[in-house]
C-alpha positions as CSV (number, residue, x, y, z in Angstrom):
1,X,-1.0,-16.5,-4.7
2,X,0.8,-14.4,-2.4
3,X,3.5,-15.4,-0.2
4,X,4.5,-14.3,3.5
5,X,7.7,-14.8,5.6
6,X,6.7,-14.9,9.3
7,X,9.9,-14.7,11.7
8,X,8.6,-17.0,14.5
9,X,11.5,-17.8,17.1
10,X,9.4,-20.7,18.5
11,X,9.5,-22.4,15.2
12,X,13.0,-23.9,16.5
13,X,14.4,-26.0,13.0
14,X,10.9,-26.9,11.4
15,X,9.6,-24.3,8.9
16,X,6.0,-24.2,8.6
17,X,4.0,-23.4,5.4
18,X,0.5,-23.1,5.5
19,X,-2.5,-21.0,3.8
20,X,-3.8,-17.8,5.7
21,X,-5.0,-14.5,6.0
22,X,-3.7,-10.8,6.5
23,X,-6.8,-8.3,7.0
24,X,-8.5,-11.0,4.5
25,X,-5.8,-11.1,2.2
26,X,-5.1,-15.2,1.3
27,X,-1.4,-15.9,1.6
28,X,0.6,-18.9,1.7
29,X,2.8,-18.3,4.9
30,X,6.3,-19.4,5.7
31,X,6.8,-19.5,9.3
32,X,10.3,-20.4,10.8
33,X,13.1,-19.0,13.0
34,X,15.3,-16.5,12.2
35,X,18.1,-16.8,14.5
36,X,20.9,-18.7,15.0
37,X,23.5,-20.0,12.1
38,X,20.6,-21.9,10.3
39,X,18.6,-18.8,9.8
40,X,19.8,-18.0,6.5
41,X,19.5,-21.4,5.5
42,X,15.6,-21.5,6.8
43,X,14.6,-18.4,5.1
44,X,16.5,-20.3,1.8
45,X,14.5,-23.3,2.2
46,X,11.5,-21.1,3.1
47,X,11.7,-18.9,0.0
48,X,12.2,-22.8,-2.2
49,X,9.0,-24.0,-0.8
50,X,6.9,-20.7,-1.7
51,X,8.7,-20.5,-5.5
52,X,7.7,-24.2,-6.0
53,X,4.0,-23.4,-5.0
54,X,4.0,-20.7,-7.5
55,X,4.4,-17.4,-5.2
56,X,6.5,-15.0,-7.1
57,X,5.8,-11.8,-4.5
58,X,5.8,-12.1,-0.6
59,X,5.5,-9.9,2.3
60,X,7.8,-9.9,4.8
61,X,9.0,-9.2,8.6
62,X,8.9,-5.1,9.4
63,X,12.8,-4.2,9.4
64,X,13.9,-7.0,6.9
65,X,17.3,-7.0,5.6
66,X,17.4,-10.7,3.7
67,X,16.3,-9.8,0.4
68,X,19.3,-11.2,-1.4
69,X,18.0,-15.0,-0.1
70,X,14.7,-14.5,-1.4
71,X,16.0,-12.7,-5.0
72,X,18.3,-16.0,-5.0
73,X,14.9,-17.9,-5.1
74,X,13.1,-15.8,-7.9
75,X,10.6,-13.9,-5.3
76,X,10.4,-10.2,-4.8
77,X,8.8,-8.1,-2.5
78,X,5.2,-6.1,-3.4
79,X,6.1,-2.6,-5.0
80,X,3.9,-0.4,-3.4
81,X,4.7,2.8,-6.2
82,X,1.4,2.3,-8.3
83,X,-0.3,2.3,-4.6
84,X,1.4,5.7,-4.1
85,X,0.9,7.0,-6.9
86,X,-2.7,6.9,-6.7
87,X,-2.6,8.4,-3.0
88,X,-0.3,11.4,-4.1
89,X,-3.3,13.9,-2.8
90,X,-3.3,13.1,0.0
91,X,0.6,12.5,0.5
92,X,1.2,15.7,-0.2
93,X,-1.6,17.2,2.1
94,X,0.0,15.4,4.7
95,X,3.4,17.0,3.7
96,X,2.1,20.2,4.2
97,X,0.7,19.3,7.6
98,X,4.0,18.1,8.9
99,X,5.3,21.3,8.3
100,X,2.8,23.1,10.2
101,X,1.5,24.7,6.9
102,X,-2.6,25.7,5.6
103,X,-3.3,23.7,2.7
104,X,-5.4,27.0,1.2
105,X,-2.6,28.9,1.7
106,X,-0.3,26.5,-0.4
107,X,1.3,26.4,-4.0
108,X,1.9,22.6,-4.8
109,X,4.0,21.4,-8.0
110,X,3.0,18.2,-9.7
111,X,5.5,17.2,-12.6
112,X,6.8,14.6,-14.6
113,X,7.5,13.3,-18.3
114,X,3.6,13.7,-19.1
115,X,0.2,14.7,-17.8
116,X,-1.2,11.0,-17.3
117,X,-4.3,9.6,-15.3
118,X,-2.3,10.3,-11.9
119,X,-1.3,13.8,-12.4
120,X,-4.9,14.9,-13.3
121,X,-6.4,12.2,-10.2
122,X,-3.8,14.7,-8.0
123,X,-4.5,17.5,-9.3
124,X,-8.3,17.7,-8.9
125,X,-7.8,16.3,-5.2
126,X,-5.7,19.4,-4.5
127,X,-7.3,22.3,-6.4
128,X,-10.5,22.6,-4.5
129,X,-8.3,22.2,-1.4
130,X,-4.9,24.4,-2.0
131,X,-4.2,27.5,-3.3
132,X,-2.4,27.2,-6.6
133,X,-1.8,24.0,-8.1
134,X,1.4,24.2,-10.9
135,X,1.6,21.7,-13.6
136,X,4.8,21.0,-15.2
137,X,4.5,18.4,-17.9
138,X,6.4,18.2,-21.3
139,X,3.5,16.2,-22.5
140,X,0.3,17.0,-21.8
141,X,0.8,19.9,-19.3
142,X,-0.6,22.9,-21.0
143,X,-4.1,20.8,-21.9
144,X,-4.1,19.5,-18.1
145,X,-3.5,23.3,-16.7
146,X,-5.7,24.5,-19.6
147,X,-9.0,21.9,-18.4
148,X,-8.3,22.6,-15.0
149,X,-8.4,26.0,-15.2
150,X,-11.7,26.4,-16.8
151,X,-12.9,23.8,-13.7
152,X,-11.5,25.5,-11.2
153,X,-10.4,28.9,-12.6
154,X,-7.1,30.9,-10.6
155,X,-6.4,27.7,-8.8
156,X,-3.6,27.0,-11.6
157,X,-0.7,28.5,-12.3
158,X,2.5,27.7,-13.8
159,X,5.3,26.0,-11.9
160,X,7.6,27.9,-9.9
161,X,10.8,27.4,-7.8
162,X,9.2,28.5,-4.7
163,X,5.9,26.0,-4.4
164,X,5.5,24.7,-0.6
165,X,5.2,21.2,-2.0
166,X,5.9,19.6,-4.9
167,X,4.9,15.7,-6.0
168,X,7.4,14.2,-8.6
169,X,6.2,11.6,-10.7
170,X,9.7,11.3,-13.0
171,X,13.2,11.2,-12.0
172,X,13.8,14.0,-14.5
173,X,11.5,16.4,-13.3
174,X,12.8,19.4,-11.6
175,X,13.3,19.2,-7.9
176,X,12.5,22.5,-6.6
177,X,10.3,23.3,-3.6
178,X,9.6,22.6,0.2
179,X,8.3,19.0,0.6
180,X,9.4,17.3,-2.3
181,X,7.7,13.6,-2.7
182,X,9.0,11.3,-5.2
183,X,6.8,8.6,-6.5
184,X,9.3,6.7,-8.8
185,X,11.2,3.6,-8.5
186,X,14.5,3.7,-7.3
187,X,14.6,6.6,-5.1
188,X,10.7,6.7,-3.3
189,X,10.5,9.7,-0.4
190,X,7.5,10.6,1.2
191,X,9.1,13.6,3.0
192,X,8.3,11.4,6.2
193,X,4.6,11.0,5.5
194,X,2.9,7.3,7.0
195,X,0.4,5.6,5.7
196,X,-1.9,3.3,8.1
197,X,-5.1,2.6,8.0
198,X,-7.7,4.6,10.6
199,X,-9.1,2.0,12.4
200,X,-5.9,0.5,13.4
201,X,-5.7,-2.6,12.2
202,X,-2.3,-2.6,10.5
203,X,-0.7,-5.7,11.9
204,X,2.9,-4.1,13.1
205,X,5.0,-6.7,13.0
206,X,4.4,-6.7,8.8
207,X,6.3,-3.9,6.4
208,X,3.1,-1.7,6.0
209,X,3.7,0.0,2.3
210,X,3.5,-3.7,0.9
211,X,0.8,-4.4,2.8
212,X,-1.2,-1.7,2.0
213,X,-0.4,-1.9,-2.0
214,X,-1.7,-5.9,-1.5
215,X,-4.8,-4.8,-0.2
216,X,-5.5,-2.0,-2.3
217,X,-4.6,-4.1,-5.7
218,X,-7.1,-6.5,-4.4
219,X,-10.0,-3.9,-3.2
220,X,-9.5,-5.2,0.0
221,X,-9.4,-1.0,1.5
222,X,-10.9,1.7,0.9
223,X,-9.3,5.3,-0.2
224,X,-11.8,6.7,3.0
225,X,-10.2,4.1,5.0
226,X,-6.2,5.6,4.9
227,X,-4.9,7.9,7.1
228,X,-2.1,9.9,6.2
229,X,0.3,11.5,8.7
């Protein structure tokens, strides 16, 4: 089950727990106040309550700062890399955008350590769509560039320091290039890129990356239903 911490200044002392919904996601919610000198000590009691029902990831308040109370308790928040990850395409289409730039026009980079399951996912969203696409991969890299050059012929080429974007799936990859994403843990920047979902139903008072990771790990959106900006 996954947890939520709702920040509701009506709650006055009491905190409420009680089994909901979030875009038809089941949670068990925490709701309580967050001000006043007791706060801290809600959101403790709050985060003892979820840990004894057997929550071990919550969502939480857009903005929050308290992670340290909940850590203390044994929860953690909902990593939203692997969620990334698999939307790197169009991260770094957006990335382009941002900067005013033609996708067609484009050389992106995609490295890291090896060419796994994501790099190729990428790469095959951004070769019909961009004009080079550069793999750098220790591992792996030559057979990627090698496949997808016989799918999509000039469309790759080796990496260069002066790509217009580049997607970094490994701390140790080279850093080189205009928009640089990096979809590791510790470190994450999407080059200011947002991800909501089209029709507008991402609640705003909730952190949306962990959100968004929820639903997707649960099937609960669609890849046609992000919007990227």
């Amino acid at each position: 089950m996954l947890g939520e911490i709702v920040f509701e200044r009506e709650a006055g002392l009491r905190i409420y727990l009680e089994r909901a919904e979030r875009l038809g996601l089941p949670v068990l919610r925490a709701s309580l106040s967050p001000d006043g000198l007791g706060g801290t000590r809600r959101l403790r009691r709050a985060g003892r309550a979820l840990r004894r029902s057997g929550v071990t990831r919550v969502l939480v308040p857009a903005g929050f700062a308290r992670w340290e109370v909940l850590s203390n308790q044994g929860l953690r928040g909902v990593d939203p890399l692997l969620f990334l990850q698999n939307q790197a395409g169009g991260l770094v289409l957006a990335a382009l955008a941002r900067r005013g730039l033609e996708p067609g026009s484009c050389a992106v980079a995609l490295r890291g350590e090896r060419a796994d399951r994501l790099m190729e996912q990428t790469a095959r969203v951004l070769c019909p769509r961009v004009r080079d696409v550069c793999i750098c991969a220790p591992r792996g890299g030559e057979e990627l560039s090698a496949a997808l050059r016989w799918e999509f012929g000039a469309a790759v080429r080796p990496d260069f320091s002066g790509v217009d974007a580049a997607v970094r799936f490994s701390p140790n990859s080279a850093d080189g290039g205009g928009a640089v994403l990096d979809l590791f843990q510790p470190g994450l920047e999407l080059c200011g890129v947002r991800i909501s979902l089209e029709d507008g139903s991402l609640p705003p008072e909730c952190e949306p990356l962990p959100l968004l990771a929820a639903l997707w790990e649960t099937g609960r959106v669609r890849e046609d239903a992000l919007e990227f900006t």
